[in-house]
C-alpha positions as CSV (number, residue, x, y, z in Angstrom):
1,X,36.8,6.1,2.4
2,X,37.4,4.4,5.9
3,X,36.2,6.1,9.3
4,X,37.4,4.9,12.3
5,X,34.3,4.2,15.5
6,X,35.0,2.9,18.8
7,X,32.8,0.5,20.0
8,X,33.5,-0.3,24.1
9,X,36.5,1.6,24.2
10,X,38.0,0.3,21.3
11,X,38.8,1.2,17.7
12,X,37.0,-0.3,15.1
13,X,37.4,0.5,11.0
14,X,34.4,0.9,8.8
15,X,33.9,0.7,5.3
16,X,32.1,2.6,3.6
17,X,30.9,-0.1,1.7
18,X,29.3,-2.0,4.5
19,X,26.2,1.1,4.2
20,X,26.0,0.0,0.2
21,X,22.0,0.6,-1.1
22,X,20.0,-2.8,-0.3
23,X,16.3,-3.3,-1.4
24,X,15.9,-5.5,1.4
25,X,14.4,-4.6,5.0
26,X,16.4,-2.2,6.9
27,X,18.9,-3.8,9.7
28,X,18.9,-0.6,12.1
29,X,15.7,0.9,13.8
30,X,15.4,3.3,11.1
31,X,17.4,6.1,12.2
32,X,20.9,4.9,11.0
33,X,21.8,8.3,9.8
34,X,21.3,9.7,13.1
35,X,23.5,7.0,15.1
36,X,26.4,8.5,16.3
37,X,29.9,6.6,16.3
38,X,29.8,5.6,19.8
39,X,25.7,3.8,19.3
40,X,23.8,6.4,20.9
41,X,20.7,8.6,19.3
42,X,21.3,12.7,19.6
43,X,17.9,13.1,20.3
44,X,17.6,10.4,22.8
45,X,15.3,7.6,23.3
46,X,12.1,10.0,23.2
47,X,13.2,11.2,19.7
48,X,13.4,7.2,18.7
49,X,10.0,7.1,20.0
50,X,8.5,9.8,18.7
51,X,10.4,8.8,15.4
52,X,8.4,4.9,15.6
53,X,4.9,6.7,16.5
54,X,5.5,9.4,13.6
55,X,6.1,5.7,11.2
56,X,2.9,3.8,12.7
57,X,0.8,6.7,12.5
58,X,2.1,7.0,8.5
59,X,1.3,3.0,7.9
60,X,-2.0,3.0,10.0
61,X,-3.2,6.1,7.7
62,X,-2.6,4.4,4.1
63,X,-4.0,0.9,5.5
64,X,-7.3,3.0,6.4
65,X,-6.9,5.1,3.3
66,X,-7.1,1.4,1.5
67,X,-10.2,0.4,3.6
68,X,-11.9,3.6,2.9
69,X,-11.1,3.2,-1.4
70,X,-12.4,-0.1,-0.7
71,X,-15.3,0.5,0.6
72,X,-16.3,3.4,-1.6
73,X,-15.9,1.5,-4.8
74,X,-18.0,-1.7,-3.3
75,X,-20.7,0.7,-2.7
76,X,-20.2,3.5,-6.0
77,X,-17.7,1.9,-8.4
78,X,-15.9,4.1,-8.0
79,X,-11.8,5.4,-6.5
80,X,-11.5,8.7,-5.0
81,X,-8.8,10.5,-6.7
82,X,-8.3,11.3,-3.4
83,X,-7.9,8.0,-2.3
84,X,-4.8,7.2,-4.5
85,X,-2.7,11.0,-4.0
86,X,-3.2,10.2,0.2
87,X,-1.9,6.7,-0.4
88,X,1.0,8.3,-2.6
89,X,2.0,11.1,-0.5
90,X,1.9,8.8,3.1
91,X,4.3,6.4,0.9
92,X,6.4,9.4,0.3
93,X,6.3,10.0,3.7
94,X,7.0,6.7,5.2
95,X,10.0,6.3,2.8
96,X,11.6,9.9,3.8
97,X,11.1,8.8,7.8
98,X,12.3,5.3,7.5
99,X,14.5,4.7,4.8
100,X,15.5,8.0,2.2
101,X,17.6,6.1,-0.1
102,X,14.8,4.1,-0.8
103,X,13.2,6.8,-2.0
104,X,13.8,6.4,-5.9
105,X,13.2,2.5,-6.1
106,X,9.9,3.6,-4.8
107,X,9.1,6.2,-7.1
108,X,10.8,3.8,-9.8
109,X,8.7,0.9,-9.1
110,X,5.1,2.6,-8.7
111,X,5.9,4.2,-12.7
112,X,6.7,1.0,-13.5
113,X,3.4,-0.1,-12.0
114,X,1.6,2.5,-13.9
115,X,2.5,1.5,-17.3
116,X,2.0,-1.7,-16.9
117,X,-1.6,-1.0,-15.4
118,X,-2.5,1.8,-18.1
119,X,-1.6,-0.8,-21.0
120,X,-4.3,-3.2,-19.1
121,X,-6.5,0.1,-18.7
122,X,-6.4,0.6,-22.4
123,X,-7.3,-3.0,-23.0
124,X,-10.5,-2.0,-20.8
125,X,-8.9,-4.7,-17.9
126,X,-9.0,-2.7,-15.2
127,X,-10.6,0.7,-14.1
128,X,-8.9,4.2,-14.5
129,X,-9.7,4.2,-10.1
130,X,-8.1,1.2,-9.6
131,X,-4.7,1.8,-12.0
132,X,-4.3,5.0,-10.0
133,X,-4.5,3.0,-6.8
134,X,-2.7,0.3,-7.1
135,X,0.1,2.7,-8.4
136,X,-0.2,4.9,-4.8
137,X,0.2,1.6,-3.4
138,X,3.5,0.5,-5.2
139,X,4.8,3.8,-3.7
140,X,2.8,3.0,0.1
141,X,4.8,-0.5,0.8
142,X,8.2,-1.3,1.1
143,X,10.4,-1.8,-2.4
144,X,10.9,-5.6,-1.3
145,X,7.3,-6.1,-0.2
146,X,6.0,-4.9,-4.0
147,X,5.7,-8.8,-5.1
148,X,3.9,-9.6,-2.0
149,X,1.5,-6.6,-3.1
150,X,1.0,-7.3,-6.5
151,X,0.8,-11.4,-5.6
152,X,-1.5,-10.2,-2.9
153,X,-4.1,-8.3,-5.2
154,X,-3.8,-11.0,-8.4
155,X,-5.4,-13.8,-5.5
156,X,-7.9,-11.8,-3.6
157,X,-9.1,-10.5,-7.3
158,X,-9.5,-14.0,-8.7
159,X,-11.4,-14.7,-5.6
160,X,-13.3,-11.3,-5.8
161,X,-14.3,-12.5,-9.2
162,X,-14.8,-15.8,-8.5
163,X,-17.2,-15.1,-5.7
164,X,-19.1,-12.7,-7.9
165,X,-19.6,-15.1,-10.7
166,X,-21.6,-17.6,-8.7
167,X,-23.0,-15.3,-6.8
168,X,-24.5,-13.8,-10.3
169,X,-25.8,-17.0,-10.7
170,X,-27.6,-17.7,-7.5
171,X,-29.1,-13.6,-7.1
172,X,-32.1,-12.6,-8.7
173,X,-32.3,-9.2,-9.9
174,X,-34.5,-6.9,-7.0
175,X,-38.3,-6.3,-7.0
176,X,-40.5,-4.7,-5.5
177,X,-40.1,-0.9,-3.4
178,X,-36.8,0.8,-3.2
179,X,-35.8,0.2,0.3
180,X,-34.8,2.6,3.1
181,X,-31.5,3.2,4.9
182,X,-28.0,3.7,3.0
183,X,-27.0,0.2,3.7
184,X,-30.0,-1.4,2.2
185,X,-29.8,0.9,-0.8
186,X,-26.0,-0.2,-1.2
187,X,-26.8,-3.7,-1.3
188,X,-29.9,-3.4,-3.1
189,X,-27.6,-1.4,-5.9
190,X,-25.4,-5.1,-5.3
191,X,-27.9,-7.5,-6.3
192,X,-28.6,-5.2,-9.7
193,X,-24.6,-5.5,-10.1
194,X,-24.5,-9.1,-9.6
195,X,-27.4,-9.8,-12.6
196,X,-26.4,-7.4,-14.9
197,X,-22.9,-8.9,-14.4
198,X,-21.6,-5.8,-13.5
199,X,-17.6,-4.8,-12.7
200,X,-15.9,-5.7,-10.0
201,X,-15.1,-3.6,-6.9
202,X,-11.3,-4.1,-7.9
203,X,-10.4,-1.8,-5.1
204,X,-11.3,-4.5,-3.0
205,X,-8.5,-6.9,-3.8
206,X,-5.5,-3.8,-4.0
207,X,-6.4,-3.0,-0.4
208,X,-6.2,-6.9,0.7
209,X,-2.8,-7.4,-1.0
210,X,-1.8,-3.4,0.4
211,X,-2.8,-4.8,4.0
212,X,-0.7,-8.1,3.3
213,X,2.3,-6.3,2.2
214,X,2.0,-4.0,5.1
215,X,1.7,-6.5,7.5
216,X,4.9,-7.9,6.4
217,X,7.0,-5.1,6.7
């Protein structure tokens, strides 16, 4: 079907075919569905900026929803449940405000991330916290920022290990009274970790490669 617009005063034909699906970034502001033919936004430029804030607010939300999972598995092992439905349900949200049609590739690629990460799960790989997470994740970033994500998290988590493995060799395990203050205790709980080889904080390295991926979209 062709539709006819007029751009400065004159005609112009459309295809319908020019607004095809992509998995690439959008072209418009975000709000192509609510252009009208001749440009202009019905709600005004304070709807297209309440529109941007309503999007920032989303994507500043799951990257502190990353640093909190983070965090809390560095200091207990362990994800939030949480953690992972927040990240999962701001995804949702960013994808309904921004782009709506990319709403299935999401929701496609984040299952797809969750069988891969259950087989590695049931191979005793990876943590039951950390497969949820990474899969709230695949639905958090863009479609065409998923390899930067999963790219993102395979580094930081060889590093993460890597870091840990010398560090097991160089820290003693801890003596003498339990000290006071939650931060102590943390990193007293760390140096027990690090010489009974324990896991790593996984959560860690998904939140790095979820900030990367954000960054870039």
């Amino acid at each position: 079907m062709l539709s006819l617009c007029r751009v400065d005063g004159a005609p112009r034909r459309a295809d319908e075919q020019d607004r095809k699906l992509s998995l690439g970034p959008p072209s418009g502001p975000g709000v192509a569905d609510a252009v009208g033919c001749d440009g202009n936004y019905p709600f005004g430029f304070g709807g297209l900026r309440v529109h941007h804030l309503l999007i920032d607010t989303l994507i500043l939300g799951g990257v502190a929803v990353l640093l909190y999972a983070a965090a809390h598995d560095f200091g207990f092992r362990t994800v939030p449940d949480c953690a992972s439905i927040a990240l999962l349900l701001i995804g949702i949200a960013w994808r309904l405000l921004d782009s709506p049609r990319l709403l299935p590739w999401s929701a496609g690629i984040a299952a797809g991330i969750l069988v891969l990460t259950y087989l590695l799960w049931r191979q005793g790989w990876m943590g039951g916290g950390d497969v949820k997470l990474l899969t709230a994740a695949g639905m958090f970033v863009p479609p065409w920022l998923v390899p930067l994500l999963v790219s993102g998290t395979a580094l930081a988590g060889g590093c993460l290990a890597l870091i840990y493995l010398v560090a097991g060799l160089i820290v003693k395990r801890p003596s003498g009274e339990r000290p006071v203050g939650f931060v102590a205790r943390v990193l007293r709980c760390e140096q027990w970790r690090l010489s009974r080889r324990g896991p790593l904080p996984y959560a860690a390295a998904i939140a790095v490669g979820g900030v990367i991926a954000t960054l870039h979209s």
